[in-house]
C-alpha angles and dihedrals in degrees: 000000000000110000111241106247086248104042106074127219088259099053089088092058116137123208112237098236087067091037095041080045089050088042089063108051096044081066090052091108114095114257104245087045085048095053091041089053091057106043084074103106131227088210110183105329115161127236138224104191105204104192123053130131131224135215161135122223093172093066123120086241094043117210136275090232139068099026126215100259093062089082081184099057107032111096132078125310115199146139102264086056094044088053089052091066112028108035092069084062101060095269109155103171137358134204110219113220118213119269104181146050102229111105089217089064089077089065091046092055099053093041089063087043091059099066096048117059090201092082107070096179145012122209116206163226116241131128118230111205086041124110105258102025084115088052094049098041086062098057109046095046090066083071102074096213085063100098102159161304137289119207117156132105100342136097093021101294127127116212086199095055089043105059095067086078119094089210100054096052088045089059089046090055081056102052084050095051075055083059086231133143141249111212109186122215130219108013130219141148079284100052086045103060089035085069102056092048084050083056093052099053093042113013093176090068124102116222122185119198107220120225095341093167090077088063117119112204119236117266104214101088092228090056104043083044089057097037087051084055097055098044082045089054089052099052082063095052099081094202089061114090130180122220102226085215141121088044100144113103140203113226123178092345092310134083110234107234091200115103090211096063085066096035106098090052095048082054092042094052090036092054088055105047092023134210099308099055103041114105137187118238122167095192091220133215093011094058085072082079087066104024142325123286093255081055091050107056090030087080107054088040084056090053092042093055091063085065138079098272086243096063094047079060093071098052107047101043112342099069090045088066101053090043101044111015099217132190128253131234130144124056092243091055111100129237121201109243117249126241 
């Protein structure tokens, strides 16, 4: 995820009393039921990571994001890192998701991409509703690792605003004829409910909801009634898909290391979009401000392991190609058989 220039680190801390209440129940199931459940291996199932971001901080123009005081976050961010780190755990591809604001920066991705066959799609930064996103779409399409576009609540823009104008919807019915995707940033209730109006005015659009598990519902009881009904509504739109991603946590000032501290949010979210729209995304490099990248994906192995491997499938690889088509190559990369 890549934190909005206005919304510090510490803005998605929990307090322990929700997170201690979350934590219980995750551990509901009896014990013998519990250490069945996870014997079940993972074996070598491959993995599509969603979610990672690209960049160079070392070039002459610099980049929008991360910026140098995040002495985290501020190096170089590129392929031949990422497979470093990934590739020994079973990563076999990986979707980069857009960092920056310049439009040329869509060019430089791919162009990166382009040397580094790990990376099997790039999702965007264009603006629907502005003079020249036709233009552009067009452009960048031609490329087949372009596989769509994010908009949400980053860079100062607002979906929910923008949907009351008649040429921004009508971009966003283009990019679906491109067969293309809309992934959203930074969710929140009004994301949420962004999204199914999204789904009304174009319902052949998919739409992927990056990194829902960081949400915090809303307190006031209206609200979290009304927010449950949209994400319920959701789970019933079949072209809309949830990166179970950004699921790390600070709590009190630390990040718990145990799974089963996150389970019982990674099976709320599951139940309601189910095993064919739930996708892995990593959100590299900007997860390093929670945990490393072994850290990362150990917690939703751990979840996942509590699941029919088949069903783990789905999630690790399967589902990614459904929401994103992506483009294979690289021989380890799987396909999904036809027929």
């Amino acid at each position: 995820m890549l934190e909005s220039p206005t919304s510090p680190l510490a803005s998605t801390q929990l307090s322990r009393r929700s997170f201690v209440k979350t934590a219980v129940a995750a551990t509901a199931l009896p014990g013998v039921l519990q250490h069945a459940l996870a014997a079940e291996p993972l074996g070598e199932i491959p993995i599509i990571d969603t979610h990672i971001h690209l960049f160079d901080t070392a070039r002459p123009q610099g980049v929008p994001w991360p910026t140098p005081n995040n002495a985290v976050l501020y190096k170089p961010a590129l392929p031949a890192r990422y497979r470093s780190l990934a590739a020994p755990l079973g990563v076999r591809g990986a979707i980069e998701v857009e960092c920056s604001t310049l439009l040329e920066d869509n060019q430089w991705v791919l162009d990166v991409a382009a040397n580094d066959t790990i990376i099997v799609g790039t999702v965007g930064n264009l603006e629907p509703g502005k003079p020249g996103f036709r233009a552009n779409l067009d452009r960048f399409r031609r490329n087949p690792l372009f596989r769509g576009i994010r908009y949400g609540n980053l860079w100062d823009r607002n979906l929910g605003a923008e949907l009351a104008k008649p040429e921004f919807v009508a971009d966003l019915k283009a990019l679906a004829d491109a067969g293309l995707t809309l992934d959203t940033a930074n969710p929140n209730p009004a994301l949420i409910e962004a999204v199914v109006r999204v789904t009304d005015k174009v319902p052949t659009l998919r739409v992927i909801i990056d990194h829902l598990p960081q949400l915090n519902p809303p307190g006031d009881a209206t609200a979290a009634r009304a927010h449950q009904a949209n994400v319920r509504e959701l789970g019933q739109r079949p072209q809309v898909y949830v990166k179970l991603s950004q699921v790390l946590r600070r709590v009190d000032g630390r990040v718990p290391e145990d799974p089963a501290f996150y389970r019982a949010r990674l099976e709320e979210l599951w139940s309601v979009f189910g095993e064919d729209r739930v996708l892995y995304g990593s959100d590299w490099p900007n997860s390093d401000q929670w945990a490393e990248y072994p850290m990362v994906l150990n917690v939703v192995r751990e979840f996942f392991k509590t699941k029919p491997r088949a069903v783990a499938e789905k999630y690790f690889w399967k589902n990614s190609v459904a929401a994103y088509r992506w483009v294979k190559r690289e021989p380890g990369q799987p396909v999904l058989a036809k027929g």
